[in-house]
N, C-alpha and C positions, 0 to 999 in steps of 0.2 A: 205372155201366154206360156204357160207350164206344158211341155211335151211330154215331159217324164212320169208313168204314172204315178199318182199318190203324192206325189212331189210341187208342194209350194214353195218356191225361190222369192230370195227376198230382191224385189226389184232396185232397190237402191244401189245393194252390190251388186247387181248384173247389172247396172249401167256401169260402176265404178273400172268395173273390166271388161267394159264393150270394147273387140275389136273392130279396127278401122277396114274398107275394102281395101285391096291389094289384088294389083291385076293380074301378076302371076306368079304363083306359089309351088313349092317342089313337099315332100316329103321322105323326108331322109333316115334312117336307120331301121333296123327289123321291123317286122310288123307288130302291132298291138304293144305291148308296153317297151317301151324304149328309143321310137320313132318321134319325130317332131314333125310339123309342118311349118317351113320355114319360106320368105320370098326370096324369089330367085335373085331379084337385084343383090339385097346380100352377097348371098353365096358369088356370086362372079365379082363384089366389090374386097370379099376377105380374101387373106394371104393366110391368117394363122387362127388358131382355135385355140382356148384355155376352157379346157373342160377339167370342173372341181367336181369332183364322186363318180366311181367306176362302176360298182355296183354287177363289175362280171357280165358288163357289155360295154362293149364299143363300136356297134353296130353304123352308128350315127358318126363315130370318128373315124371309120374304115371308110363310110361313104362322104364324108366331107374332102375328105383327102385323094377319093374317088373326084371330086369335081373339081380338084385345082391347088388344093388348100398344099401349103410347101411346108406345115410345120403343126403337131400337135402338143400342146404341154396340157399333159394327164395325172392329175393330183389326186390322187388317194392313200388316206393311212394304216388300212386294213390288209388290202392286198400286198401281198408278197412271193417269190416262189415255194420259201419255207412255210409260210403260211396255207397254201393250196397244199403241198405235200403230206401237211398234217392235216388239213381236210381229208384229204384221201385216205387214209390211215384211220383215222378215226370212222371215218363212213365204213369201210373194209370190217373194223374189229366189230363198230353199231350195227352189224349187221345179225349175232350172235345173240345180243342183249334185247332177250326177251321185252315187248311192251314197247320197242323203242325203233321208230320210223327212221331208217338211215337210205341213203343215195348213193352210194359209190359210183358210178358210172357217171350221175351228175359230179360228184366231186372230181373227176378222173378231166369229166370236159371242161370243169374249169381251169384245172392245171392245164391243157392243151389250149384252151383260148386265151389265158393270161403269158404262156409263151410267146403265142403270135404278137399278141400286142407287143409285146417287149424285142421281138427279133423287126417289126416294122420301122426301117432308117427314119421313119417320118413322125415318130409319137416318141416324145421323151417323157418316159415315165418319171414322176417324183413318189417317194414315200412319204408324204406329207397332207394334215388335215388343214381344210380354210378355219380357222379362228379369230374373232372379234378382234385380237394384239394377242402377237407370234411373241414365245418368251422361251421357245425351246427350237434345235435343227429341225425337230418333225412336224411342226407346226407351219405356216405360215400365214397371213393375214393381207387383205388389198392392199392395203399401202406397202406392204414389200411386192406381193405377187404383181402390180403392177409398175414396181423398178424394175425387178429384174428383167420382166419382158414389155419393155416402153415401143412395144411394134404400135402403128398406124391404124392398122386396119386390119384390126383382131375382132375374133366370136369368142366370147363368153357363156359357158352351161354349167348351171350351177344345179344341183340334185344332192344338197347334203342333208337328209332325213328330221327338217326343224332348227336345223342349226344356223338357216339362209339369215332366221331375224336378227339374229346376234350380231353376225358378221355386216348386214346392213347397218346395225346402229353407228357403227364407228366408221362410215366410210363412205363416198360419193362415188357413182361409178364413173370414168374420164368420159368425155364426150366425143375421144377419139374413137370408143368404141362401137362396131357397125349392127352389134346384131347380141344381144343379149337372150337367153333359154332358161330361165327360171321352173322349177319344180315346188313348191308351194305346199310346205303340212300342215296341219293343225290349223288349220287358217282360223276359226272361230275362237281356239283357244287365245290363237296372237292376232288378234281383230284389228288393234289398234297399232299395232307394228305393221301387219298387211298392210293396210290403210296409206299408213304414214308415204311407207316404201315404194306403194304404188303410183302415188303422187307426186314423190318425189324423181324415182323414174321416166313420168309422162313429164317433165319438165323437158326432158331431150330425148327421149322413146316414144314413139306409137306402137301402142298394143297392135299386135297383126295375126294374131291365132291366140286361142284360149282352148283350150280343153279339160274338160272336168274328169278327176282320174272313176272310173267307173267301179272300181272296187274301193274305193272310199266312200264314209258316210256323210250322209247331208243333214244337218243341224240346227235349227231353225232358220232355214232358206238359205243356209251358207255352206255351199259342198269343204268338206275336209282339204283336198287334196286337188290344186289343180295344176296346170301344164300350162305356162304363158312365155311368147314370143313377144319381144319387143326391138322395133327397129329404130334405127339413129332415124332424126327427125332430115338429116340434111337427104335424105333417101327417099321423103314423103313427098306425095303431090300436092295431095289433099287432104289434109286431116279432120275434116269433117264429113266424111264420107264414111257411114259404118256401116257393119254386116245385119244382117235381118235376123241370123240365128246362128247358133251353135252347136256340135264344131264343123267344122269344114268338112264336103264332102270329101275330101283327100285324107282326112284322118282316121283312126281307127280305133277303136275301143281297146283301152287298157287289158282289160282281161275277156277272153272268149268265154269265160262262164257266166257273162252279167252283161245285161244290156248296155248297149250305151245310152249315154243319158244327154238326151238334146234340152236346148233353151232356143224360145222364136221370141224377140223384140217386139 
C-alpha cells in the first residue's frame, strides 16, 4: 500500500529494503536532513565512528561522541580552512555581482562550524576522498581505510554523493563492523549495483531504518535517494521480524518544504 500521493513503489524493491523490528532505537544528529535513526544496542556496543563525507555537518558526530563514542575519523576531500575562507570571500564580493545569489553569513557559519570540528580532541579530521583503489595521499580506499583503523567495534557512514557504488565494487565490509549508515543516489540509475550491495550486506547486516530522502525524485517505483542503517547480525534477535511501514516514527523528513513520504507493507 502506497501512502504517498500519486506515488506507486515498485514492491519488489521495497521488500528488497524492508527493515527488520528493533526494539529500541535513538535518533541522532540535527533535525531533518543529517540525522539518522540508529538502535541503541549499537550505540552503547561502538567505541569509534568512521564517517566518509562531511558535507558542513557533523551534527550526528557531535552527538555520537555525546554518547560515549572515544574516537571519530572524518574523511572529507573538499573541506579545508582555506577552502571555507575563500567561500567567505567569494560570498562577500557575490554579493555585488548583479543576477547572482550569494550567502555570506552561511559561508561565515561554515567557517565557524568547520573550526569546531577541527578544535574537538575527539574527531580527527583527514583531507581525503573514499575511492574504489587509493593511487594518491588524498585519496584513500577500504582496504587501506580499514588497516589504518583495525578497531573492533567501529560505526561506519558513508554519504559520498554516487560515488558509494564504486567504492562497494572493490571491497567487502569486515564483519567486525557494528553498525553501518549508508546514504544511497541515483539508486535507479545504479539498480544493479544497489541490488548487488544490498545483498551482499544483508549477508552479516540487518537493515534496521530506511528512510526515503523526501526531496529526491521517484522513478518508476524506485525513490532516487535513500538513508539506510544496517546492524552486525551478531546484535539481532530476530531477523524475521519486519516493520509494517516506513520510516520510523522517530525520523524526520529530509526537507521541511516537502512532505515526507511514507510506505505501509
Amino acid at each position: 500500500m502506497n501512502l504517498h500521493e500519486n506515488v506507486i513503489f515498485n514492491s519488489d524493491f521495497m521488500n528488497l529494503i524492508r527493515p527488520i523490528r528493533i526494539a529500541e532505537q535513538i535518533r541522532l544528529g540535527r533535525s531533518n536532513d543529517g540525522g539518522y535513526v540508529v538502535p541503541s544496542i549499537a550505540i552503547s556496543n561502538t567505541t569509534h565512528l568512521i564517517s566518509i563525507g562531511y558535507g558542513n555537518d557533523a551534527s550526528f558526530e557531535f552527538e555520537f561522541i555525546e554518547r560515549g563514542a572515544k574516537k571519530v575519523f572524518l574523511f572529507d576531500d573538499k573541506s579545508s580552512i582555506i577552502f571555507h575562507i575563500k567561500e567567505v570571500f567569494i560570498s562577500l564580493i557575490g554579493r555585488f555581482v548583479k543576477g547572482k545569489d550569494f550567502h555570506p553569513r552561511k559561508a561565515v557559519f561554515d567557517l565557524k562550524y568547520f573550526l569546531k570540528v577541527l578544535s574537538n580532541s575527539k574527531i580527527q579530521f583527514k583531507k581525503k576522498s573514499l575511492v574504489p583503489i587509493a593511487q594518491t595521499r588524498k585519496n584513500i580506499d577500504f582496504q587501506n581505510l580499514f588497516g589504518e583503523i583495525p578497531i573492533e567495534n567501529a560505526a561506519v557512514k558513508i554519504d559520498i554523493e554516487e560515488n558509494e557504488y564504486a567504492c562497494f565494487s572493490q571491497f567487502v565490509i569486515p564483519q567486525r563492523i557494528t553498525l553501518l549508515i549508508i546514504e544511497f543516489h541515483e539508486i535507479q540509475k545504479n539498480l544493479p549495483s544497489f541490488q548487488r550491495i544490498i545483498k551482499m550486506l544483508k549477508q552479516n547486516f540487518c537493515i534496521t531504518n530506511v528512510h526515503i530522502n523526501n526531496f529526491g525524485h521517484i522513478n518508476e517505483g524506485i525513490p532516487s535517494t535513500i538513508e539506510m542503517v544496517f546492524l552486525n547480525k551478531k546484535f539481532v534477535e530476530k531477523e524475521d521480524s519486519f516493520v509494517a511501514a516506513i520510516p520510523s516514527n522517530i525520523d524526520h523528513p529530509n526537507s521541511v518544504r516537502f512532505p515526507e513520504i511514507y510506505y505501509t507493507y
